[in-house]
N, CA, C and O of each residue as an XYZ file, in Angstrom:
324
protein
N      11.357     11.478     -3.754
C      11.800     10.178     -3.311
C      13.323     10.067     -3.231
O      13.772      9.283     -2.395
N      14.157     10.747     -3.986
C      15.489     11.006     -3.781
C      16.101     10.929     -2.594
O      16.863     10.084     -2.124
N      15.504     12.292     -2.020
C      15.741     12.426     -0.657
C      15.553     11.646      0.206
O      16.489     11.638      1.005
N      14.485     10.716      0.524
C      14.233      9.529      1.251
C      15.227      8.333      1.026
O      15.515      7.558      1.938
N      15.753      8.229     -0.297
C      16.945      7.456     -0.540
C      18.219      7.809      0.321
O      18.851      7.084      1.089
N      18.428      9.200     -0.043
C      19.705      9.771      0.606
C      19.867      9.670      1.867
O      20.982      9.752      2.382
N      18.685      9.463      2.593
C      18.574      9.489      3.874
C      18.461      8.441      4.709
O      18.369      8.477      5.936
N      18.477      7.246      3.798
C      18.651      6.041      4.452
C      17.136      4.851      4.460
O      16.873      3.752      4.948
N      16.354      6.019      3.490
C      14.912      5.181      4.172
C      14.848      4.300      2.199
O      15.573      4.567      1.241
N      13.628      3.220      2.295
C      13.692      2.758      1.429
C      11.964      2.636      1.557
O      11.377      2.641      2.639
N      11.352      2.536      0.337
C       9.759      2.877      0.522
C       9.460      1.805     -0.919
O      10.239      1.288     -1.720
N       7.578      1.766     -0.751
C       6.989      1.158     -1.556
C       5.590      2.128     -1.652
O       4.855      2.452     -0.718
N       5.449      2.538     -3.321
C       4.383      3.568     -3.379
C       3.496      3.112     -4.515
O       4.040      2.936     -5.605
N       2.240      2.907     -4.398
C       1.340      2.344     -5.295
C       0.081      3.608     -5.260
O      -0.605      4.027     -4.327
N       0.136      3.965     -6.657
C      -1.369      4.883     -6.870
C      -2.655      4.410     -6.885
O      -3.009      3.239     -7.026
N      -3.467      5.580     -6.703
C      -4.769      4.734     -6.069
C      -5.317      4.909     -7.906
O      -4.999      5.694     -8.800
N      -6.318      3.669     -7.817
C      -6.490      3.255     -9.028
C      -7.576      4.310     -9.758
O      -8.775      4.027     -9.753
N      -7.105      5.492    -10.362
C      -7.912      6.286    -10.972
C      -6.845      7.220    -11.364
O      -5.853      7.549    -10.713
N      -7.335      7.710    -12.912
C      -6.767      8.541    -13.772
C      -6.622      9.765    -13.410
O      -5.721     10.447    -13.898
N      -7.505     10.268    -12.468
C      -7.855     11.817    -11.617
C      -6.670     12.449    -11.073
O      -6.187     13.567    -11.250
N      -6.222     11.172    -10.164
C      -5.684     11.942     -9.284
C      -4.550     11.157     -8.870
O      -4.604      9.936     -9.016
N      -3.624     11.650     -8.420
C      -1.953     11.230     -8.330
C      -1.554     10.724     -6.952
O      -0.392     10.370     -6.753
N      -2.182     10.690     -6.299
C      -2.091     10.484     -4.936
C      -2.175      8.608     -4.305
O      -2.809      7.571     -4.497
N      -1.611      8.887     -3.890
C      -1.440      6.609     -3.408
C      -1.245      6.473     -1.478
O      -1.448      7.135     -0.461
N      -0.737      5.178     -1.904
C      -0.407      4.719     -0.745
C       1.195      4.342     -0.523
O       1.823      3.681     -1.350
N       1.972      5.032      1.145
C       3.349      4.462      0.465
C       3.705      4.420      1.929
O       3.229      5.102      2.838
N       4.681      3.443      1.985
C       4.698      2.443      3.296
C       6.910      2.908      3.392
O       7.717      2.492      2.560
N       7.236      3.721      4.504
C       8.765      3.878      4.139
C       9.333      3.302      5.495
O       8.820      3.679      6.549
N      10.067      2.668      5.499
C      11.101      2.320      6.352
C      12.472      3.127      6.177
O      12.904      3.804      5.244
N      13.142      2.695      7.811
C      14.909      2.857      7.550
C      15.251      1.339      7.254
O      14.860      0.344      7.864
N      16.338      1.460      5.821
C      17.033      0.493      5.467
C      18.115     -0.065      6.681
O      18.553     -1.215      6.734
N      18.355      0.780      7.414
C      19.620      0.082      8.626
C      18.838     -0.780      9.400
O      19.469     -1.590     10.079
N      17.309     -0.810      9.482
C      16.537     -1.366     10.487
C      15.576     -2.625      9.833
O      15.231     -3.662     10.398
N      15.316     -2.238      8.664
C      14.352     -3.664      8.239
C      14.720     -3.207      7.169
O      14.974     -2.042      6.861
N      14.774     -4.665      6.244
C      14.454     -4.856      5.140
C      13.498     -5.888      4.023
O      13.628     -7.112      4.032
N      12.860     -5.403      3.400
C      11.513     -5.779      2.610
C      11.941     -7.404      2.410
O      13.041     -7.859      2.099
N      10.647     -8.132      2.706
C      11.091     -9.542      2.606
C       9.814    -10.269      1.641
O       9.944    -11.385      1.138
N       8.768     -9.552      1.513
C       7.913    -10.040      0.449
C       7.600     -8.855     -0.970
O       7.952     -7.678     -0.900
N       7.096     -9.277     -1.840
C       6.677     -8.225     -2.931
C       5.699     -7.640     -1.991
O       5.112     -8.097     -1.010
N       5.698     -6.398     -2.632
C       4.118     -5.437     -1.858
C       2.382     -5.948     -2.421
O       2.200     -6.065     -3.633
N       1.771     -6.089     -1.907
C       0.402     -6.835     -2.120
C      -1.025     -5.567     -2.188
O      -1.801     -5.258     -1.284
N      -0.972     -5.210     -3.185
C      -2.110     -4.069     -3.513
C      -2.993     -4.469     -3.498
O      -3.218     -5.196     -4.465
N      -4.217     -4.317     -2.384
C      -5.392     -4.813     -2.754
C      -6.823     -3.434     -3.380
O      -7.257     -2.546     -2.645
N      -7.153     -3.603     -4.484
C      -8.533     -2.803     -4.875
C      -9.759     -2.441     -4.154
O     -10.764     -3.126     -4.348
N      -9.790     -1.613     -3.481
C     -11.331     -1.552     -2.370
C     -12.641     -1.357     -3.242
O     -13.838     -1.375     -2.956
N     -12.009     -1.185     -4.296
C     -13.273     -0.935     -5.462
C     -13.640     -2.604     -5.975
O     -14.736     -2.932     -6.430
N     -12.776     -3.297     -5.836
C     -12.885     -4.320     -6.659
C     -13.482     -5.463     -5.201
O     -14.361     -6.322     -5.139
N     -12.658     -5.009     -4.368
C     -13.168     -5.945     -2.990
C     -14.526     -5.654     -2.878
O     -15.220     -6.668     -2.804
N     -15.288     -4.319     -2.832
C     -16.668     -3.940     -2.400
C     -17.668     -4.359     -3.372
O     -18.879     -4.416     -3.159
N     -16.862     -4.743     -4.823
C     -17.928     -5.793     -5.724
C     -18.059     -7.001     -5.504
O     -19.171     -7.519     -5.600
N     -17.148     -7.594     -5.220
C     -17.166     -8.976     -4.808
C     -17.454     -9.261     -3.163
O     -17.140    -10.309     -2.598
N     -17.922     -8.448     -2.708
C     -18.323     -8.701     -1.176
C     -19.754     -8.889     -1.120
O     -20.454     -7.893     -1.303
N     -20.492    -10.391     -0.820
C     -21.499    -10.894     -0.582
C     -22.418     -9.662      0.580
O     -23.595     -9.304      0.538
N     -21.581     -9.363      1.301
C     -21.762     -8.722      2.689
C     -22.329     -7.270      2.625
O     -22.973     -6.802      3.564
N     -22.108     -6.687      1.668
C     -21.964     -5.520      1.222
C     -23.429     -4.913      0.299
O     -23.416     -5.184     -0.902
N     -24.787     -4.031      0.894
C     -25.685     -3.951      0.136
C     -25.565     -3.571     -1.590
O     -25.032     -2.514     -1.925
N     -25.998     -4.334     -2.406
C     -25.292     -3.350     -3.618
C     -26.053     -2.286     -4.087
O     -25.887     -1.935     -5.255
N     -26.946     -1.648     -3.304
C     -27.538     -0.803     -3.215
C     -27.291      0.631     -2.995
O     -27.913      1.643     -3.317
N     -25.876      0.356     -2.162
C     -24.883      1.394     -1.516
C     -23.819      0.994     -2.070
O     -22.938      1.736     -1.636
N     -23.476      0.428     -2.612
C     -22.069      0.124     -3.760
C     -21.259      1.433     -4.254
O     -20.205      1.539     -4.881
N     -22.167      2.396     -3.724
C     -21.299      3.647     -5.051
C     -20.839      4.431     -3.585
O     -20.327      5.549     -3.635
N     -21.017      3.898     -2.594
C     -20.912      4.718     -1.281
C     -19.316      4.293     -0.932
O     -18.598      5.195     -0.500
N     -18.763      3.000     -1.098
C     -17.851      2.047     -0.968
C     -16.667      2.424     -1.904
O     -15.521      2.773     -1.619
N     -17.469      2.198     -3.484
C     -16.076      2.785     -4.300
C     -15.757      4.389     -4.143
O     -16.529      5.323     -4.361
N     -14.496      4.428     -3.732
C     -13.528      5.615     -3.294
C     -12.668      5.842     -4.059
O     -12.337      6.987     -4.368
N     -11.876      4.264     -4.739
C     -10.577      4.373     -5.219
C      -9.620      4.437     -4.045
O      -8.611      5.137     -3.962
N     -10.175      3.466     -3.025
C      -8.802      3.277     -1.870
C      -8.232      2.197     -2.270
O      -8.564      1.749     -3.367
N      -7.333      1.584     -1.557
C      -6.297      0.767     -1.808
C      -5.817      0.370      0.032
O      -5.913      0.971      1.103
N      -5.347     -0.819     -0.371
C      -3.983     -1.159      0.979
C      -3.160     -2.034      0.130
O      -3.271     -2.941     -0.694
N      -2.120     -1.187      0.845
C      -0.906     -2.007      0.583
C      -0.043     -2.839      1.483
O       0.320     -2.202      2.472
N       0.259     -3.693      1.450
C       0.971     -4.466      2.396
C       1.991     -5.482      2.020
O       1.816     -6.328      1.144
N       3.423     -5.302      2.974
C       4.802     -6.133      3.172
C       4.867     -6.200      4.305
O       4.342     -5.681      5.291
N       6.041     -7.367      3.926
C       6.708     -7.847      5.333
C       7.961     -7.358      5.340
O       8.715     -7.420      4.369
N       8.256     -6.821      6.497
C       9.873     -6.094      6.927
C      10.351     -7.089      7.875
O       9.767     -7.719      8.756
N      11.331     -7.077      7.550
C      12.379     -8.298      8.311
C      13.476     -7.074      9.439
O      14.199     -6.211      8.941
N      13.357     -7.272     10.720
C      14.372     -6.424     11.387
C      15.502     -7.159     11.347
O      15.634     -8.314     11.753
N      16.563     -6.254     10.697
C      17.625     -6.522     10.490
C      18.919     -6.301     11.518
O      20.009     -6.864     11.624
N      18.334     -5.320     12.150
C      19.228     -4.641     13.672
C      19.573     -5.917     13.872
O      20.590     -6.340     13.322
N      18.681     -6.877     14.807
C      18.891     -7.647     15.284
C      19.908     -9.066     14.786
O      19.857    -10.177     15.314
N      20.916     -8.608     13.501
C      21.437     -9.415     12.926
C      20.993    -10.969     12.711
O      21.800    -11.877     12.516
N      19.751    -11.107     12.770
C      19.406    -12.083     12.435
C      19.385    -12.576     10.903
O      18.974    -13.702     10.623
């Protein structure tokens, strides 16, 4: 992540929710071009696929993965606004 600093970019990295394995989700921009205008919003796909009416719970174990989304808002800054 250093390097992505040095280089101008600025990022948001959230692990996927399990002890296993090290691997996430990570969202990088260039800082000269946008900059982050909300906190990042992690949502649980494990936790969404329990609470989904929609969803057989029969196949429930088909659903939990241990995915994730993450999501912000970038503000373009180029545009000196």
């Amino acid at each position: 992540m250093p390097y992505l600093e040095q280089a101008g970019y600025d990022y948001v990295f959230r692990k996927r929710p399990t002890k296993f394995k090290s691997d996430g989700c990570v969202i990088i921009w260039k800082k000269e071009r946008f900059a982050q205008k909300s906190k990042d919003n992690l949502t649980d796909l494990n936790f969404s696929a329990m609470k989904n009416n929609f969803i057989n719970k029969n196949l429930l174990e088909e659903y939990k993965r241990n995915n994730i989304i993450v999501n912000i808002l970038l503000q373009d800054v180029s545009l000196g606004n």
